[in-house]
C-alpha positions in Angstrom: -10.7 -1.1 35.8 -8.4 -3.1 33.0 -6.9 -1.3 30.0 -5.4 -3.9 27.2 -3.7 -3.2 24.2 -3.0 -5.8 21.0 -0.6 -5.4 18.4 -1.5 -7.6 15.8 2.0 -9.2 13.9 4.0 -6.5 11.5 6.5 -7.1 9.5 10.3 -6.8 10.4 13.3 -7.2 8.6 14.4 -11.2 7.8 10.9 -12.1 7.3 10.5 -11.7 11.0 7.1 -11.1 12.8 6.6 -9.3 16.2 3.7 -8.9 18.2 2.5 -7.5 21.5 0.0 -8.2 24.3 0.0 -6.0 27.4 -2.7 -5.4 30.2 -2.9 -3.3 33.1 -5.2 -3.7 35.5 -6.3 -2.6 39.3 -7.8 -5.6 41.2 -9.5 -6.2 43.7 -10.9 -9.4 45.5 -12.3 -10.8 48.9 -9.1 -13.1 48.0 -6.5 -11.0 48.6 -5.6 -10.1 52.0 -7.3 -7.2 53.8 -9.3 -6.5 50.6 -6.2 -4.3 49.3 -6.2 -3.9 45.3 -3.3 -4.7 43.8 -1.8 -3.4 40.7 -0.7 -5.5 37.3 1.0 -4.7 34.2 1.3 -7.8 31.8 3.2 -7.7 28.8 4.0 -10.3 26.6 6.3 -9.1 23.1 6.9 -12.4 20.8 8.5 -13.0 17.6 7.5 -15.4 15.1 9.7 -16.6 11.9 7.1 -18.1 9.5 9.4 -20.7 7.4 7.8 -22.4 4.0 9.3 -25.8 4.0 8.1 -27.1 0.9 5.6 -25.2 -0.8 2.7 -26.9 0.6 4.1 -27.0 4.3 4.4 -24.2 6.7 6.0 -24.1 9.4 6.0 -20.9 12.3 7.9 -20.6 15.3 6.7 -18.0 17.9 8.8 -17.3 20.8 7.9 -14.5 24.0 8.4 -13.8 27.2 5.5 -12.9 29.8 6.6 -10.3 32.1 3.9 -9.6 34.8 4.8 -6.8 37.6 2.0 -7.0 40.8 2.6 -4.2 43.0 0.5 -4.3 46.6 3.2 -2.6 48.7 0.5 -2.2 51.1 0.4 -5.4 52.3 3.7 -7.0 52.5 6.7 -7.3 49.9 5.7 -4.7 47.6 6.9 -5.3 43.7 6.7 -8.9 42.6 8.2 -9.9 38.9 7.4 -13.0 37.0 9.0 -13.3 33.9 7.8 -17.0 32.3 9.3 -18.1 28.4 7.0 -19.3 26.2 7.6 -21.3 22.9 4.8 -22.3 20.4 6.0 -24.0 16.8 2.8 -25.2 14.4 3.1 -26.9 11.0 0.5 -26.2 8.2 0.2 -29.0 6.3 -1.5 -29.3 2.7 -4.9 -27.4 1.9 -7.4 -29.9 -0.1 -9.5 -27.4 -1.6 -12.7 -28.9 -3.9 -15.2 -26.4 -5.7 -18.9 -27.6 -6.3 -20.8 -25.1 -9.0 -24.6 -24.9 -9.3 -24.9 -25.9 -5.6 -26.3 -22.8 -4.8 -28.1 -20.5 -7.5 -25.3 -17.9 -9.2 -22.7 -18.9 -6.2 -20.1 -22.0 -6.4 -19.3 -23.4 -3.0 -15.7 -24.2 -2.3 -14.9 -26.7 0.5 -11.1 -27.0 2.0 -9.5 -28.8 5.0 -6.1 -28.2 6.4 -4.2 -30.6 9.1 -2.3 -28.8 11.6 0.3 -29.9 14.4 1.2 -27.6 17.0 3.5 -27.6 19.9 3.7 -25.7 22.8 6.4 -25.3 26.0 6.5 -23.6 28.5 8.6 -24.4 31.9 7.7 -24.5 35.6 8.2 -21.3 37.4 7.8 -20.6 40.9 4.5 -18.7 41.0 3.7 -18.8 44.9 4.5 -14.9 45.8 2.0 -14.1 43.2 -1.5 -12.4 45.0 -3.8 -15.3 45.6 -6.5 -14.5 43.5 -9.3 -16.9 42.4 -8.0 -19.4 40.5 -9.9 -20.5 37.4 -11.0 -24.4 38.1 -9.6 -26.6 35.2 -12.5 -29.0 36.9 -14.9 -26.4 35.2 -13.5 -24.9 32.6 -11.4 -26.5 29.8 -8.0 -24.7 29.2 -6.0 -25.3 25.6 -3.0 -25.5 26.2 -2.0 -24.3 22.7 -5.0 -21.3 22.5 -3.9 -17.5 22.2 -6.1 -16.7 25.3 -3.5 -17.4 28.1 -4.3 -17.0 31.8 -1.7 -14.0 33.1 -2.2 -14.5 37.2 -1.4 -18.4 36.8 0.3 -19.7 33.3 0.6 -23.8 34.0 3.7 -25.7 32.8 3.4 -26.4 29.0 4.6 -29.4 27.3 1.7 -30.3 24.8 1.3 -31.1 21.4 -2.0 -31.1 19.6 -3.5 -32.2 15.7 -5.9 -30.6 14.4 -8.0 -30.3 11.5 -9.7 -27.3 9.9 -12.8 -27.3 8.1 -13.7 -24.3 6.0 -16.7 -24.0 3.6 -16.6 -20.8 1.3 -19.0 -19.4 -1.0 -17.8 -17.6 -4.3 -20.0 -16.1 -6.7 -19.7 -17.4 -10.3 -17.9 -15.3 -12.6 -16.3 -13.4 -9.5 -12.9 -13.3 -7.9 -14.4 -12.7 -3.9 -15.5 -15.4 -1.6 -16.8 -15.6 2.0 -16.7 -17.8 4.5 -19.9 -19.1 5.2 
């Protein structure tokens, strides 16, 4: 069984931003030795400070720290604590927004694509007393580096920056203030 929790980001005072992840879970794997479950709680609080450079720039630094707690006293050391930093900073550049009416009938279409540059650190820890679980093969599946979705049993080294660029295409009926994203 796994119970998780999400706090999406609220509002502090400064302008600051927190937010929460936290998981517990009771596992249990052919892995592990003797077939003994093992017990996690992750939690990961963060902060973010979202900065407007200019006005068309912006700029957000997020900073946590993952604290995971595996308790299998059962077979061997008992508590083991990983507490692992982790640092993500992305710039926003410049929306280029262009509207095209009469596309489709009674709806104007409004196209818009936004560069992005974010970096992302996290250091080495020693993660070897951790349960040997399954490891997820990086051979199979790709990991971002800078995604939300983190791994919590093992979180690789981080120093990676990545470009991107977003493409939205919006649909807005004439004479009306809402759009969707199509």
């Amino acid at each position: 069984p796994r119970v998780r929790f999400s706090q999406f980001p609220t509002s502090l005072p400064g302008g600051l931003l927190f937010g929460l992840d936290t998981s517990y879970a009771r596992l249990s794997s052919t892995d592990i030795v003797n077939n003994t479950p093992v017990q996690r709680l992750d939690f990961f609080p963060r902060l973010t400070m979202p900065v407007v450079v200019p006005p068309w720039l912006g700029l957000g630094v997020t900073g946590g720290v993952h604290e995971t707690i595996y308790d299998h006293r059962s077979t061997g050391p008992g508590t083991i604590w990983r507490q692992l930093p982790d640092l993500i900073v992305t710039l926003d550049g410049p929306a280029f927004r262009r509207r095209y009416d009469g596309f489709v009938a009674g709806q104007a279409l409004i196209h818009m694509i936004q560069p992005q540059i974010a970096y992302r650190y996290v250091p080495e820890v020693f993660q070897d007393g951790i349960p040997p679980f399954s490891a997820l093969a990086q051979d199979f599946h790709f990991i971002d580096p800078l995604n939300n979705f983190t791994l919590i049993d093992r979180i690789p080294a981080a120093n990676y920056a990545k470009l991107s660029l977003s493409n939205r295409l919006y649909a807005q009926g004439l004479g009306g203030s809402e759009s969707r994203s199509v």
